[in-house]
C-alpha positions in Angstrom: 12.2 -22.8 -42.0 9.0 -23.3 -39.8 6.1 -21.2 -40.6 4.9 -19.2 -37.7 1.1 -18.3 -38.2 -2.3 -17.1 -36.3 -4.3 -20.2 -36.2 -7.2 -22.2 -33.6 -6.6 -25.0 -31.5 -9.9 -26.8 -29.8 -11.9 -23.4 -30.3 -9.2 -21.3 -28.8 -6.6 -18.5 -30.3 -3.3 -19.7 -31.0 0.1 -19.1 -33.1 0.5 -22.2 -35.1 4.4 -23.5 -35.9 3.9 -25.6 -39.3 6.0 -28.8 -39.0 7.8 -28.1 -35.7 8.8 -30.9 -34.3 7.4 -31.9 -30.4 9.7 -30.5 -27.6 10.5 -27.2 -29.5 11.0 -24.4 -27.1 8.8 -21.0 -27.8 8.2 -18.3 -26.1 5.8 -15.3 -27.3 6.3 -11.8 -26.1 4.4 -8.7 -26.4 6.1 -5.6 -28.2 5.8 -2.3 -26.8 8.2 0.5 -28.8 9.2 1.9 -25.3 9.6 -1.5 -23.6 11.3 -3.3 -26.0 13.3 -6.6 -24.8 11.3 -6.1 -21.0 8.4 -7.3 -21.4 8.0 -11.1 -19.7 6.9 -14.1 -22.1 3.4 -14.7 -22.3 1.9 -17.3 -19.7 0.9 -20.7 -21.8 1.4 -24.2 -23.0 3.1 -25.4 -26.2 0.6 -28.4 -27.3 1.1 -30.8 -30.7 -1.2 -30.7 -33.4 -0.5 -33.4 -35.8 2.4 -32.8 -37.3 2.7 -28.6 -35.5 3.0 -27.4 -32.8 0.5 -24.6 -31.3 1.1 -22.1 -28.8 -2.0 -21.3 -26.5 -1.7 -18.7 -24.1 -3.1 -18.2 -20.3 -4.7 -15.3 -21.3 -6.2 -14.6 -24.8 -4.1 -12.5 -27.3 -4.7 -8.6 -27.2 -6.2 -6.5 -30.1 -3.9 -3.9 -31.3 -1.0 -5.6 -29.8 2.1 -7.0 -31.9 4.0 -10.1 -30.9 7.8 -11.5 -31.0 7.9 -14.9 -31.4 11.1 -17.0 -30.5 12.1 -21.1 -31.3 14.7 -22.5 -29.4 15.8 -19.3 -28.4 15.6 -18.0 -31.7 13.4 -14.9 -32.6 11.3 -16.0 -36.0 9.0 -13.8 -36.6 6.8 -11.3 -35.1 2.8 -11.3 -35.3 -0.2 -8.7 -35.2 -3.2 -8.2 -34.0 -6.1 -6.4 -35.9 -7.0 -3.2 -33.4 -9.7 -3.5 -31.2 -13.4 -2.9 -32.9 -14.9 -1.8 -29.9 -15.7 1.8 -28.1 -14.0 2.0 -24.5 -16.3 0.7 -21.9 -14.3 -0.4 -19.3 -13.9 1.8 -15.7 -11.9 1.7 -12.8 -14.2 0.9 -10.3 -12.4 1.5 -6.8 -8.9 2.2 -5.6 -8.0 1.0 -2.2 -7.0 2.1 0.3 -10.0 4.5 0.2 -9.1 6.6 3.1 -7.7 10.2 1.8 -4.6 9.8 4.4 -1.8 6.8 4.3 1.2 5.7 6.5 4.4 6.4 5.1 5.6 2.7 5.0 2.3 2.0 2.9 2.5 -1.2 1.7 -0.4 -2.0 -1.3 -2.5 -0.8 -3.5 -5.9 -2.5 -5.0 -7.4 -1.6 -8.0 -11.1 -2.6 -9.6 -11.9 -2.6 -13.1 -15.8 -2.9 -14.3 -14.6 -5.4 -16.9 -11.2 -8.5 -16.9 -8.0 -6.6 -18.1 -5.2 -7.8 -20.2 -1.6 -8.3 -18.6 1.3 -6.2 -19.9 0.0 -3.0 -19.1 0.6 -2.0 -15.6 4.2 -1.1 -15.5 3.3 1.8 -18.0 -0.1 2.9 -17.6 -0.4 3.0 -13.3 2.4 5.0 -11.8 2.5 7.4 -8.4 3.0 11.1 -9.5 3.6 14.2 -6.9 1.0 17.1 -7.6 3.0 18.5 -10.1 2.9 15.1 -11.8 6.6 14.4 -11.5 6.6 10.6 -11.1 7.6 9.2 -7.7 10.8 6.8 -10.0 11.2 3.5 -8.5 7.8 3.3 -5.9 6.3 0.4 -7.1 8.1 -3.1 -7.0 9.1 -3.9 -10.3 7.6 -7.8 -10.4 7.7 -10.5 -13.6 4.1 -11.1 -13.5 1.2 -8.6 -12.2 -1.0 -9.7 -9.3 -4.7 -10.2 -10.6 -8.2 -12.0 -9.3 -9.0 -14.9 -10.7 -11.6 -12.9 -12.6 -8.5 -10.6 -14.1 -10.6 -7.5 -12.4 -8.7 -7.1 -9.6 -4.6 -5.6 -9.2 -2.7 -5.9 -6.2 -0.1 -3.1 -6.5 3.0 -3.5 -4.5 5.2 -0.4 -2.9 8.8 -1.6 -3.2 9.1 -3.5 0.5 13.1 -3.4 0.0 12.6 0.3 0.7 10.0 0.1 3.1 12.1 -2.2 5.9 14.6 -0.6 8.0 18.4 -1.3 7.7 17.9 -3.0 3.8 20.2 -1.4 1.3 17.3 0.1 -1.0 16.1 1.8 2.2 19.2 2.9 3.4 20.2 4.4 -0.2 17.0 5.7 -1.7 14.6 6.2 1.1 10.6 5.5 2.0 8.8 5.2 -2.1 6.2 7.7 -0.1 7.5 10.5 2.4 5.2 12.3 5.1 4.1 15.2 4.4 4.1 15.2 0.8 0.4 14.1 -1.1 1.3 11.9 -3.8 -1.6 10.4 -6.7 -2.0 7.2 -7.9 -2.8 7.5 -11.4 -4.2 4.8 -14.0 -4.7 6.1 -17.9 -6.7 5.0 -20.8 -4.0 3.7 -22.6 -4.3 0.3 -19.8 -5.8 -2.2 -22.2 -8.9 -4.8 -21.0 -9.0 -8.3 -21.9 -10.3 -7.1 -25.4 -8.1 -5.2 -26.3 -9.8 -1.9 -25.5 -8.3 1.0 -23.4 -10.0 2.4 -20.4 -13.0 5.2 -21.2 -11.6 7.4 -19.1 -8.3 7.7 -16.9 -8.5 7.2 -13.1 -6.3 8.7 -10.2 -7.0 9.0 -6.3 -5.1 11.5 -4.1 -3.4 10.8 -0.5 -1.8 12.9 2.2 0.9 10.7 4.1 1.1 10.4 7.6 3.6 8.9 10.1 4.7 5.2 10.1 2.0 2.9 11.5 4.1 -0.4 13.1 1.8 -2.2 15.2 0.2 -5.6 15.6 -3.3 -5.8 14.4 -5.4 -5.7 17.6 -8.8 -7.3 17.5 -9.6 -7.0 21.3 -8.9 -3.5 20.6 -12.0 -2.7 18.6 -15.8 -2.0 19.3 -18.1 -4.6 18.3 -21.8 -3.8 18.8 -23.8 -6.4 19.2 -27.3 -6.9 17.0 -30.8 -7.3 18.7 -31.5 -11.2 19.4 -34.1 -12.6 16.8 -33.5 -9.8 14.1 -31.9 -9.2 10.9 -29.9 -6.3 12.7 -26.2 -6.3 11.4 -23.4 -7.2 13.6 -21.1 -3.6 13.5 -17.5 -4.4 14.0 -15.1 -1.0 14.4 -11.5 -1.1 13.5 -8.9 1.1 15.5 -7.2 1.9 11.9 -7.9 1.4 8.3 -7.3 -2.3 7.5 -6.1 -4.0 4.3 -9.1 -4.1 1.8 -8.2 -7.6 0.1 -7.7 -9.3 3.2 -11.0 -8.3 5.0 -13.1 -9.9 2.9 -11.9 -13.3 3.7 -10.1 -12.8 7.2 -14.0 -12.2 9.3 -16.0 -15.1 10.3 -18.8 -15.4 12.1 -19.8 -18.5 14.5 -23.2 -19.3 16.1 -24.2 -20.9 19.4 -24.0 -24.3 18.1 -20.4 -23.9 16.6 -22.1 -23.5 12.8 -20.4 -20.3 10.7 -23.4 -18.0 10.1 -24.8 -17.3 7.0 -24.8 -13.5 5.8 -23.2 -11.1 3.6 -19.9 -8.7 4.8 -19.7 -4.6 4.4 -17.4 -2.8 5.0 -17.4 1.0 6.0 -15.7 4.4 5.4 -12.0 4.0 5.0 -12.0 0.1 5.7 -12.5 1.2 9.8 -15.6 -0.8 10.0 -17.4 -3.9 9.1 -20.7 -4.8 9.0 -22.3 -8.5 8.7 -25.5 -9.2 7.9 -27.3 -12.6 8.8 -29.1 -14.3 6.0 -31.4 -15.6 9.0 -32.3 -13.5 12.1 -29.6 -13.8 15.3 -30.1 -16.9 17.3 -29.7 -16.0 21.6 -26.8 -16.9 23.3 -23.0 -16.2 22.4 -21.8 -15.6 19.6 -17.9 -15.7 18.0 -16.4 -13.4 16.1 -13.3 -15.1 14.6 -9.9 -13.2 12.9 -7.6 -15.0 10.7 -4.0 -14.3 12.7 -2.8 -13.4 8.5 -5.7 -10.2 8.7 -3.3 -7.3 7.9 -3.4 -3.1 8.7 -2.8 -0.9 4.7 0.8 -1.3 6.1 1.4 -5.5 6.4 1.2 -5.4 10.0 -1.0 -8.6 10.7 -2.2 -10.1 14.3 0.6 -12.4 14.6 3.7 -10.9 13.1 4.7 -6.7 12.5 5.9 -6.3 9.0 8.9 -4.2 9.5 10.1 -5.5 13.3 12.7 -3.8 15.5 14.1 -6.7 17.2 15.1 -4.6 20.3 11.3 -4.3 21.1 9.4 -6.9 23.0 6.3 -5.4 21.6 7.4 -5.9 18.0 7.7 -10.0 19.2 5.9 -12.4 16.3 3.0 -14.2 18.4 1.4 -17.1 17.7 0.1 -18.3 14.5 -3.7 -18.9 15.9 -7.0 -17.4 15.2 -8.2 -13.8 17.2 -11.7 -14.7 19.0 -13.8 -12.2 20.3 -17.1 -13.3 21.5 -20.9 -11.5 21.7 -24.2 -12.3 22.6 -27.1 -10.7 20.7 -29.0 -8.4 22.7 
C-alpha cells in the first residue's frame, strides 16, 4: 500500500506517495463538512522523486484545511493541516460596481482583497442576500474554478448569464438572479480564507438598488472628453454616459500623441466608474491627440462597443459592428 505523507519538493509544499510508480493518477481535494464530494481537485502537477511521486499544487496548501487524497481513482487517505498561527489581517478592499444603483441584467461583480486569497472559498463565504438576508438561491454562476488576478487579490464574480439572456431555458423558468425594484447585498464573511490560511478580519457587504435593463452598445462618441491645457501636467477628463465595467477600464483606454507614440501617464477613474482621468508622466505636447477604445470595453452589463450582450435580433440597432478600435481625437488647449 503506498504511503501518502506531507513532505517538500525543491523548497516547496507537497504530499509525498512513497514508492508510487511514474504515471499514477492523483487528485487532492479539499474537505469541507457541508461540501463534501463538490469541491473541484486542487490545480497542480504530479512530479517523480526518485523512487515517489509528489504532488505540488498551483496554489500552496491552506492552514486549517483537511484534504482527500485519491490514486488511480482510489481515495487513500485524507491529510491535515495545522490551523493557521496568525491574527486576521486581511480586508476587502473594494467591491465593484461601486455605484449604489445596478441594471437588472447585471452581469459581474469584482472584489479586492488587501492580501492573495486561497481558492475554495467563494461558493460559501460570498453570496447575494435580500435585506432580510434571505439568499437570492441560484444568482451567481456556479463555475469549476473561481476567476482570480494573477496576484490571487482580485475575484471576478459572475451573475448566472443563462438567466440573464432572453428566450434561454434558465431565464424562461426561474427569472432575472436580480429583479428591479428590490435592493439586494452582496455579502463576503470572515470565514473566506487568504492564501495563509487566515479568515478575513472582518466581513464585507455593499448594498444596490436595481434599476431597469441597460441593452445598449457602448458609445465612445457619446461621452465628454475635456481636453487638458497644452504644456501642462493637467489631466485629460474623459466622462462616461453610464457606469462602465471596472476590470475592463483599466486596460481598454489608451492614449496616443502627435507623433503616433502612446503617452506615458497613470489612469483614475471616478465616482461610479462614469469618468476617467489620465495623467501624463510628461506635460501635453500641442497638436492632436487620440483617445483610443478597445471595441471589447464593456458597460457593468457586458454590452461592449462592438457586440450587445443580450441581442434582439429584430433590432437593427442591437446589430454586432465591427471588431475595430473606437478613436476619438483632442487637441490640448
Amino acid at each position: 500500500m503506498t504511503e501518502v505523507v506531507w513532505s517538500c519538493w525543491e523548497g516547496q509544499d507537497c504530499i509525498r506517495f512513497n514508492g508510487a510508480m511514474p504515471g499514477t493518477e492523483v487528485r487532492v481535494l479539499p474537505v469541507m463538512a457541508e461540501l463534501v464530494g463538490q469541491l473541484p481537485a486542487m490545480a497542480g502537477r504530479t512530479v517523480a522523486d526518485g523512487h515517489d511521486a509528489c504532488f505540488v499544487p498551483r496554489f500552496g496548501f491552506v492552514d486549517g484545511t483537511t484534504y482527500a487524497v485519491s490514486i488511480n481513482g482510489v481515495t487513500s487517505a485524507t491529510l491535515s493541516r495545522p490551523p493557521p498561527r496568525r491574527s486576521p489581517t486581511t480586508e476587502v478592499l473594494a467591491v465593484y460596481p461601486s455605484a449604489p444603483e445596478v441594471p437588472r441584467n447585471l452581469l459581474r461583480f469584482y472584489v479586492w482583497f488587501s492580501e492573495p486569497m486561497c481558492e475554495g472559498f467563494a461558493s460559501t463565504h460570498l453570496r447575494l442576500v435580500d435585506p432580510s438576508g434571505q439568499a437570492l438561491a441560484g444568482a451567481l454562476l456556479p463555475t469549476e474554478y473561481e476567476l482570480w488576478d494573477a496576484a490571487h487579490r482580485r475575484l471576478t464574480v459572475l451573475l448566472d448569464p443563462a438567466r440573464i439572456k432572453r428566450g434561454l431555458v434558465s431565464h424562461h423558468h426561474a427569472g432575472y438572479p436580480i429583479q428591479t425594484g428590490r435592493p439586494f447585498l452582496l455579502v463576503i464573511d470572515t470565514g473566506f480564507q487568504d492564501a495563509r490560511g487566515a479568515p478575513l478580519r472582518s466581513p464585507a457587504e455593499r448594498k444596490y438598488e436595481v434599476s431597469a435593463d441597460e441593452r445598449r452598445h457602448v458609445e465612445p462618441g457619446h461621452w465628454t472628453v475635456r481636453a487638458p491645457t497644452s504644456h501642462s501636467l493637467d489631466p485629460l477628463g474623459i466622462g462616461f454616459d453610464r457606469p462602465l465595467d471596472h476590470g475592463l477600464l483599466s486596460r481598454c483606454l489608451h492614449v496616443v500623441g502627435p507623433t503616433g507614440q502612446g503617452v506615458d501617464g497613470r489612469a483614475e477613474l471616478g465616482l461610479s466608474e462614469q469618468s476617467w482621468r489620465y495623467f501624463p508622466t510628461q506635460p501635453w505636447a500641442s497638436g492632436p491627440h487620440r483617445l483610443v477604445v478597445d471595441h471589447i470595453l464593456e458597460d457593468v452589463a457586458g454590452n461592449s462597443v462592438s457586440r450587445v450582450f443580450d441581442q434582439d435580433r429584430s433590432r437593427p440597432a442591437d446589430a454586432n459592428r465591427t471588431k475595430r478600435p473606437f478613436v476619438r481625437t483632442f487637441t490640448p488647449r
